[in-house]
C-alpha positions as CSV (number, residue, x, y, z in Angstrom):
1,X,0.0,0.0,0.0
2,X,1.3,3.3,-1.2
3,X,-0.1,5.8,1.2
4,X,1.6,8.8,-0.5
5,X,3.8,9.7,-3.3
6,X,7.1,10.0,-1.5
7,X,8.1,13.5,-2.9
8,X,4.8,14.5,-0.8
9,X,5.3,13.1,2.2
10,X,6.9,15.5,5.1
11,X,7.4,12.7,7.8
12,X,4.3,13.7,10.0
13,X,4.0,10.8,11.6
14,X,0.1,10.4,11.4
15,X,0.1,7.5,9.6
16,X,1.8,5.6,12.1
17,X,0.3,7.2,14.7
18,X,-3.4,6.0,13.8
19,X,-2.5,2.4,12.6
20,X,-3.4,0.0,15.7
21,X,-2.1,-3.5,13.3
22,X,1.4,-1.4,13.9
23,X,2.1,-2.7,10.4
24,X,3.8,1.4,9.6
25,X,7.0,1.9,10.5
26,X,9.6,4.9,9.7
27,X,12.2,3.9,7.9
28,X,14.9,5.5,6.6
29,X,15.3,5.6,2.5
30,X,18.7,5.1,0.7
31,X,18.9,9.3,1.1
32,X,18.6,9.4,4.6
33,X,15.1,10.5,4.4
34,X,12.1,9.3,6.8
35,X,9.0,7.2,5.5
36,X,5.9,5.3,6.0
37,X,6.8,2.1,5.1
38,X,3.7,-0.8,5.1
39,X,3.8,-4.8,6.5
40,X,1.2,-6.3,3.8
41,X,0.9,-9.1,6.4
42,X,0.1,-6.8,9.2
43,X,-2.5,-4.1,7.0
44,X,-6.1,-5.0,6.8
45,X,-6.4,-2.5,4.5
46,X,-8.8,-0.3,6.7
47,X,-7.2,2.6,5.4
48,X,-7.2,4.7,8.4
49,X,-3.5,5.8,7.4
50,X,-5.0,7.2,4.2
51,X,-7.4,9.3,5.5
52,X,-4.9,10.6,8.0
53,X,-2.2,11.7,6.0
54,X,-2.6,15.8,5.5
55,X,-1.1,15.3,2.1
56,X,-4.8,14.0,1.1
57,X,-7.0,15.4,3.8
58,X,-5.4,19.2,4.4
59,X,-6.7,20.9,7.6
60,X,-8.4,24.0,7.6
61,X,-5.7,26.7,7.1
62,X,-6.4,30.4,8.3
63,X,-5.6,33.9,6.9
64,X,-3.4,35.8,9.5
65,X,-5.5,38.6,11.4
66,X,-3.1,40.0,13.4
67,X,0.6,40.6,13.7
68,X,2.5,41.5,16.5
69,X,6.4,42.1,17.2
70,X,8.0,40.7,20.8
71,X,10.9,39.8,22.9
72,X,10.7,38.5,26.3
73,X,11.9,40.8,29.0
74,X,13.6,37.5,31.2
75,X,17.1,36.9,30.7
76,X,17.2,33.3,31.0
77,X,15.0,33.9,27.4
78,X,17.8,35.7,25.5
79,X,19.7,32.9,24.4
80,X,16.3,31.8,22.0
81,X,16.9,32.1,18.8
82,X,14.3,35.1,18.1
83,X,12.1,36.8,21.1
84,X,11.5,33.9,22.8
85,X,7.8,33.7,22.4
86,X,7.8,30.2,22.7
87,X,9.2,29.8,25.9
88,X,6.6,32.8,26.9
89,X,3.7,30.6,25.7
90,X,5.0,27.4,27.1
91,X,5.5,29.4,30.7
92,X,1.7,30.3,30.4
93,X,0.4,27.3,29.6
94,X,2.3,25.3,32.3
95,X,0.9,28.2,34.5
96,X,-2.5,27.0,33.5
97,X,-1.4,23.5,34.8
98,X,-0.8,22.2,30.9
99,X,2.1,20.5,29.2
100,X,4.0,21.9,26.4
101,X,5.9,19.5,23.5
102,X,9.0,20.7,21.6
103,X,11.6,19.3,20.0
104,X,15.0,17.7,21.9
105,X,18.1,15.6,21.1
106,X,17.5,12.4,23.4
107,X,19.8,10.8,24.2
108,X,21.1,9.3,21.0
109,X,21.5,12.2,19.6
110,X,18.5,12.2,17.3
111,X,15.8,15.3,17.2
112,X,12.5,14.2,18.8
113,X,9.4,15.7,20.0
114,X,9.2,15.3,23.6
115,X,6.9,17.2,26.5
116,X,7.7,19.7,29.7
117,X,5.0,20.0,32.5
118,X,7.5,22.5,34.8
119,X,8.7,25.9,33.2
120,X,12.7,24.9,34.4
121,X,12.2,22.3,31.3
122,X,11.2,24.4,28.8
123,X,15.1,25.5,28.5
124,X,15.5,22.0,26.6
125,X,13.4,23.2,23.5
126,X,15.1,27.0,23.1
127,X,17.0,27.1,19.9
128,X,16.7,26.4,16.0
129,X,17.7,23.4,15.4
130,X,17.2,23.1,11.7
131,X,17.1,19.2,11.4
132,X,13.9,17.0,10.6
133,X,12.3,16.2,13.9
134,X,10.9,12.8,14.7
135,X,7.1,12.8,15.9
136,X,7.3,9.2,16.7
137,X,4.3,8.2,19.0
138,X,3.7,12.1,20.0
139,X,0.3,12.6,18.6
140,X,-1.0,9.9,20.6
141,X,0.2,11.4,24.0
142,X,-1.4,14.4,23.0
143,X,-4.7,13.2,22.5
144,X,-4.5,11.1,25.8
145,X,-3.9,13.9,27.8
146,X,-6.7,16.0,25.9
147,X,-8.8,13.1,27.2
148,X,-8.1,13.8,30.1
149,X,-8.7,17.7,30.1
150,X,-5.3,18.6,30.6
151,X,-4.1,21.6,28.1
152,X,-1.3,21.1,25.4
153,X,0.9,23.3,23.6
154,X,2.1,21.8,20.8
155,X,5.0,24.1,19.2
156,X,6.2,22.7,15.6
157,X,6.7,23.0,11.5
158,X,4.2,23.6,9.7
159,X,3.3,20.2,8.2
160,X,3.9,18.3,11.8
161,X,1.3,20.7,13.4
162,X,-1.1,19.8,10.4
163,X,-0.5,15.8,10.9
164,X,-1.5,16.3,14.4
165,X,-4.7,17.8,13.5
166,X,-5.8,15.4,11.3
167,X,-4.9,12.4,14.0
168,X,-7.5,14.6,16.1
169,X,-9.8,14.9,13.7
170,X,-11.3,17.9,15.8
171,X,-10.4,21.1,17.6
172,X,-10.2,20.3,20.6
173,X,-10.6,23.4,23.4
174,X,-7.5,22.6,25.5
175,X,-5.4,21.9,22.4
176,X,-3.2,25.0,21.0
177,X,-0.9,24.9,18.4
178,X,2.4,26.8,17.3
179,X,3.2,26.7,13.5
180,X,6.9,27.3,13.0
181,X,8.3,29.9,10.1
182,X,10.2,27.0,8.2
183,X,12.5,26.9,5.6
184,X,13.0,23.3,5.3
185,X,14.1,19.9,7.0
186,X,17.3,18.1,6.5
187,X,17.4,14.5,7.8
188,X,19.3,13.9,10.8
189,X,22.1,11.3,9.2
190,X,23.5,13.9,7.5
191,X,23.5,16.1,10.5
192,X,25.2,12.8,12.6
193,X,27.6,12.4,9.6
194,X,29.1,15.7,9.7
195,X,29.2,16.0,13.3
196,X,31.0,12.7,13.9
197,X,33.5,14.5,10.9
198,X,34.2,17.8,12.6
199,X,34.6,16.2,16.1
200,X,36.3,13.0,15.4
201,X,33.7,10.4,16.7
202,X,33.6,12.2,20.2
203,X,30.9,12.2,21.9
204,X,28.5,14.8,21.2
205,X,25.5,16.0,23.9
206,X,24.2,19.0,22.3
207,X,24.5,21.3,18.6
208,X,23.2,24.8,18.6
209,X,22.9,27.0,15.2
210,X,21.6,30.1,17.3
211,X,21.3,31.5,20.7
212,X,24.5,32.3,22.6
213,X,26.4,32.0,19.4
214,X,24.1,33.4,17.0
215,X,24.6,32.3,13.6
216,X,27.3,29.6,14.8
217,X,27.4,25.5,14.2
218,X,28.5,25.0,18.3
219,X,28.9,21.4,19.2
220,X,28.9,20.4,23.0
221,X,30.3,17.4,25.1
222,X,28.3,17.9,28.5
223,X,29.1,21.2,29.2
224,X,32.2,21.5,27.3
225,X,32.1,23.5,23.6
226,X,34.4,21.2,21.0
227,X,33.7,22.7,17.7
228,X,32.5,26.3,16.6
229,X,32.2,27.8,13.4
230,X,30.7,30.5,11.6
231,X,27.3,29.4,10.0
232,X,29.4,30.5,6.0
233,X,32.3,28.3,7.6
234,X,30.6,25.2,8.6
235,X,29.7,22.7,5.7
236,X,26.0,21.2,7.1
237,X,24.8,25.0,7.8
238,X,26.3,26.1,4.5
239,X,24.3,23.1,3.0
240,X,21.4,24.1,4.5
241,X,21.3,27.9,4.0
242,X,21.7,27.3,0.5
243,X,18.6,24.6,0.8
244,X,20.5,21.2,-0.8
245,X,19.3,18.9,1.9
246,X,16.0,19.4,2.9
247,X,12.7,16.3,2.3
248,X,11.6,17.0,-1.8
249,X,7.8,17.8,0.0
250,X,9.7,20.9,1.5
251,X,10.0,22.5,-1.8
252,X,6.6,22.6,-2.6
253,X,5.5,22.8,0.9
254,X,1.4,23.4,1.0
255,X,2.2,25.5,4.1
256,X,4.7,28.1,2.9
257,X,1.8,30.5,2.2
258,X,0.3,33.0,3.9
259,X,-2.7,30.8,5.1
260,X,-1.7,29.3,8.2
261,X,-2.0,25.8,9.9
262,X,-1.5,26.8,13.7
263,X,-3.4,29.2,15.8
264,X,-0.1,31.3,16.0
265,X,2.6,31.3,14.0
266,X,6.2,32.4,15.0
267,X,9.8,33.2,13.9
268,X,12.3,36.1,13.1
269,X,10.8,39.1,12.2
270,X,13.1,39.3,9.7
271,X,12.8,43.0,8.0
272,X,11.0,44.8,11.2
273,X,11.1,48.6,11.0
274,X,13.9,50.2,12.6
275,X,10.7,52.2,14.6
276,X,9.3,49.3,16.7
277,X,9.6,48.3,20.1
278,X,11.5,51.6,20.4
279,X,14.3,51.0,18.7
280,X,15.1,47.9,20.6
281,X,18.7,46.2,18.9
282,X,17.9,42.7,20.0
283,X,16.2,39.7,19.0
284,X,12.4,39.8,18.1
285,X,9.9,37.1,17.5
286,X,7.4,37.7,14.9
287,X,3.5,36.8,16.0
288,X,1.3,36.2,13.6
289,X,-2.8,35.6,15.1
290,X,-4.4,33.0,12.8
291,X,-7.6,31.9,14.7
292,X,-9.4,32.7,17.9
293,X,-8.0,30.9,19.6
294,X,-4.6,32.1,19.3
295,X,-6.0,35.7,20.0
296,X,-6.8,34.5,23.0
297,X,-3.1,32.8,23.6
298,X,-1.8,36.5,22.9
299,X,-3.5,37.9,25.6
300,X,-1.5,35.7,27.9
301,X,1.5,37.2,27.1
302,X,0.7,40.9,26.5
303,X,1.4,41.6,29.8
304,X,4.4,39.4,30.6
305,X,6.2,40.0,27.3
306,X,7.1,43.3,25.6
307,X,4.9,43.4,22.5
308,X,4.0,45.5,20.2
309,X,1.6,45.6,17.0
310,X,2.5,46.0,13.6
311,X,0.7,44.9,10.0
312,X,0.7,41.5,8.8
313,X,2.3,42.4,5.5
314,X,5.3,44.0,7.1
315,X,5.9,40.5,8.5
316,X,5.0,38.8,4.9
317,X,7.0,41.1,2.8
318,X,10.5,40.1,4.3
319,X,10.1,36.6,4.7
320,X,9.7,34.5,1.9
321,X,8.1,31.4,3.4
322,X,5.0,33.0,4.7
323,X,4.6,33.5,0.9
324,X,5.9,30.3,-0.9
325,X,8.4,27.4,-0.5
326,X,12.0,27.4,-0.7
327,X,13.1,26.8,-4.5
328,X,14.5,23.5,-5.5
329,X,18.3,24.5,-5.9
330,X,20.0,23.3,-9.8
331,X,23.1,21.5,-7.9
332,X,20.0,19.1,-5.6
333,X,20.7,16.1,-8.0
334,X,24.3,16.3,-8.1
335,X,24.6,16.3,-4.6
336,X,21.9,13.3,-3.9
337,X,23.7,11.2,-6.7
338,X,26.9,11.9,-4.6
339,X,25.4,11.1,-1.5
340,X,25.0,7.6,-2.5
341,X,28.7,6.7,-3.4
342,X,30.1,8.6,-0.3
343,X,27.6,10.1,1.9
344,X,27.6,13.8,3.0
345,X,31.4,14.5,3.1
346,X,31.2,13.1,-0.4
347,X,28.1,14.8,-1.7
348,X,29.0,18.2,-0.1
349,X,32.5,17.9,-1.6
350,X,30.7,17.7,-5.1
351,X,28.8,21.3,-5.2
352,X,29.7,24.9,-5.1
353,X,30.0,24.2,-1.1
354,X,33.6,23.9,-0.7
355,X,34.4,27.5,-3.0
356,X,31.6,29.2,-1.2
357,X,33.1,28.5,2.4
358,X,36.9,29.8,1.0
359,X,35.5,32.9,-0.5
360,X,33.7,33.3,3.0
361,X,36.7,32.7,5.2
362,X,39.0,35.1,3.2
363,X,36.0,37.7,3.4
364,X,35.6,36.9,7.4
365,X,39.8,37.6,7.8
366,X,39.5,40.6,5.6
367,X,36.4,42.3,7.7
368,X,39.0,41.5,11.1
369,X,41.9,43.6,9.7
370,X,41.7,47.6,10.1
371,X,40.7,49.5,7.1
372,X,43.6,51.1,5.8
373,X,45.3,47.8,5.9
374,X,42.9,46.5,4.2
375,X,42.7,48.6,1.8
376,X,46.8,48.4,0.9
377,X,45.9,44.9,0.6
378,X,43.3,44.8,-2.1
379,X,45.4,47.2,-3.5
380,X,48.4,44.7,-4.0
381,X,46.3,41.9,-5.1
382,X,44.5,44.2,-8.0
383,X,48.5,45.2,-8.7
384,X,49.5,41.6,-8.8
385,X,47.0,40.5,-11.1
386,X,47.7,43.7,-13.6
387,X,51.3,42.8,-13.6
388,X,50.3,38.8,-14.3
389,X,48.6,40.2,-17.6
């Protein structure tokens, strides 16, 4: 049983989630990516899994009502990778005795959606992560809480919060959801492949790409920083900045639009005017009110967060995926074909990758050395290359 084309599928989860012949599992393809894969001797053919998957049944998405600019005034919150609305929300809805699920590296180092009922373990979900996150079994602790009348915040990508609705099947009252401002998923093999490269097999407890070191690939054993480059330094954030590696459904994602699928949405506020928040210089969250509902999670924060409003097309205008999905780059063959003889070292080594992160190095030394030195030098190279002629 096919339950959908697998340049569609996003990795939700749902269709595991809802088969109870546990004949679905998530396997990994050739590429490293995660899929439904069916047991013909376990599937009755019922197809539940079918009419679960949000690449057939699409949720009800909303039109944005409201916008709103924030950062959080605590400064345990300033190492998130925005404004830290999340952590704001999650604080609230803990408040309100509920449980809130992000995503953390368990154990094995692998990016999974787990839950926090005390605000001390929300600090486990701060931070981008920019890696496919595996739902697992998460929808179905979700919707035993619900049954038992116990709020959830679920805070996710776009086509992960969509999955969970259609497990639900409804809205329920003490469910709110977070849709994410995503640009795209790698799968976590590459992200283990290059980390095992850079730190030579050590063992590795914790990655951050923002926060503290903003813009940074930081690798961590316990408490101890081993590796840290610059995001145009490091080969898996170059590959993703310049989108190589993400799931084929993330390039023509059906929730990079401005309809949304969660009752907020949040991110950077990439291209805020200089005028809001009163000039402040620091990270800001962008807030974007899609139903009700999340109106109603705003006014949790409004007077615990500083916040301010501004129009939903200032947020729109500066950030392509609230308008459509990351373009599919020309070199996305080459490095896939690579992939399979070498893996990512190999596949990385065969694109524009490699000359981008020279040319980026020189240009980081260059910006470090006074201006008039600089300047002499430039000068001598653009002699040097005269004479050479």
């Amino acid at each position: 049983m096919i339950i959908c084309e697998s340049d569609k599928c996003s990795g939700c989860c749902a269709c595991y989630n809802v088969c109870n012949n546990q004949a679905i599992t998530m396997t990994e393809n050739e590429w490293g990516y995660i899929h439904p894969v069916v047991d013909e001797k376990r599937c009755t053919h019922c197809g539940a899994c079918v009419r679960m998957c949000p690449e057939h049944y699409r949720p009800n998405l909303n039109v944005p009502t409201e916008c709103y600019a924030m950062y959080s005034p605590y400064k345990e919150d300033l190492i998130s990778s925005s404004g830290g609305a999340a952590t704001i929300l999650g604080r609230c809805i803990i408040q309100k005795s509920g449980v809130v699920f992000g995503t953390v590296y368990d154990k094995d180092g692998t990016l999974v959606y787990d839950l926090s009922r005390t605000e001390f373990g929300l600090g486990k979900f701060r931070g981008s992560k920019y890696v496919y996150a595996y739902p697992g079994t998460v929808y179905r602790q979700i919707q035993e809480l619900l049954f038992q009348g116990i709020p959830c915040l679920f805070v996710g990508t776009p086509c992960h919060v969509a999955g969970l609705r259609t497990f639900l099947k409804k809205d329920w009252s003490d469910l709110y959801t977070v849709d994410l401002i995503c640009h795209g998923t790698p799968p976590m093999t590459y992200l283990r492949q290059h980390i095992k490269n850079v730190t030579c097999g050590r063992h590795v407890s914790k990655v951050a790409f923002r926060g503290k070191y903003n813009y940074y690939f930081s690798a961590y054993e316990g408490d101890q920083r081993i590796y840290l480059k610059r995001a145009n330094e490091d080969t898996y954030f170059s590959i993703f900045m310049n989108s190589l590696a993400f799931r084929e459904s993330c390039y023509q994602c059906a929730y990079a639009q401005p309809q949304r699928v969660g009752d907020l949405t949040i991110g950077d506020f990439w291209g805020l005017g200089t005028d809001a928040l009163g000039g402040y210089p620091g990270k800001t969250s962008v807030i974007l009110v899609n139903t009700e509902k999340g109106k109603s999670m705003l006014s949790w924060i409004q007077d615990v967060a500083v916040v301010e409003q501004r129009t939903v097309q200032e947020a729109i205008q500066c950030n392509h995926q609230l308008s459509f999905p990351t373009t599919r780059p020309p070199q996305r063959e080459v490095f896939l074909s690579a992939y399979l003889h070498g893996g990512f070292s190999e596949a990385v080594r065969h694109t524009d990758i490699p000359n981008k992160i020279r040319k980026a190095k020189l240009r980081n030394i260059l910006v470090g050395i006074p201006r008039y030195i600089r300047s002499r030098i430039t000068q001598r190279i653009i002699q040097s290359f005269m004479r050479q002629e």
